[in-house]
C-alpha positions, 0 to 999 in steps of 0.5 A: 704210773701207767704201769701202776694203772695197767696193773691195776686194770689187769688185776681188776678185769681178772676177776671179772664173770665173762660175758660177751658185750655187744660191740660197736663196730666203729667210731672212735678207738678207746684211747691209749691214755689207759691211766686216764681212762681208768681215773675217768672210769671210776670216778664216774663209777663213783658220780653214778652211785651219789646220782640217786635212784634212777626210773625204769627205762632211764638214760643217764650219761656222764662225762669226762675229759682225759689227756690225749697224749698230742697236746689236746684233750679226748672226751670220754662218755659213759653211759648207764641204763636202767633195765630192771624194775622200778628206780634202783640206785647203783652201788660202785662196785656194780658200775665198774664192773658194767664199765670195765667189762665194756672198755676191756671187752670191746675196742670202740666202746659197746653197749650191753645189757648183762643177762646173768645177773652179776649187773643186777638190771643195768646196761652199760655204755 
């Protein structure tokens, strides 16, 4: 299943328009549950778009727990900003993309906020 999962991902990030993402240098390391990781990501892809509109300058976060592969459970956060005008709603398709490109790009997680358009006002986390 893993495979699967990682196959998935490959084709998934392949398609993405490369932009660099703004790292953070330490903290913890993205888990080696990738099949969980990716579950986790776009079911909160999915949490984002029933969410609602969200107000300019808006912070939300949404969280998720994923087996850590050592008997426990590891906590994954997931973090979305509101960079554009007025309240906007988040359609799926925009957050996994905003989402896939920080948990590919970056080894500890990272927090951007895309300047080419492709994310359409929405930062990251």
């Amino acid at each position: 299943m893993q495979i699967t999962a990682m196959a998935t991902l490959s084709a998934l990030v392949g398609s993405l328009p490369l932009a660099a993402a703004e790292c953070y240098g330490s903290g913890n390391m993205n888990p080696p549950n990738h099949a969980g990781t990716l579950a986790a990501l776009l079911v909160a892809c999915g949490d984002m778009e029933r969410y609602g509109a969200i107000p300019k300058g808006a912070n939300v976060w949404f969280h998720s727990r994923i087996d850590d592969f050592h008997g426990g459970m590891r906590c994954l956060n997931f973090g979305l900003d509101n960079v554009g005008g007025g309240f906007q709603r988040i359609d799926y398709n925009t957050a996994a993309e905003g989402l896939l490109r920080e948990w590919v790009d970056c080894d500890h997680g990272g927090k951007t906020e895309y300047k080419d358009g492709s994310l359409k006002g929405w930062r990251f986390m």
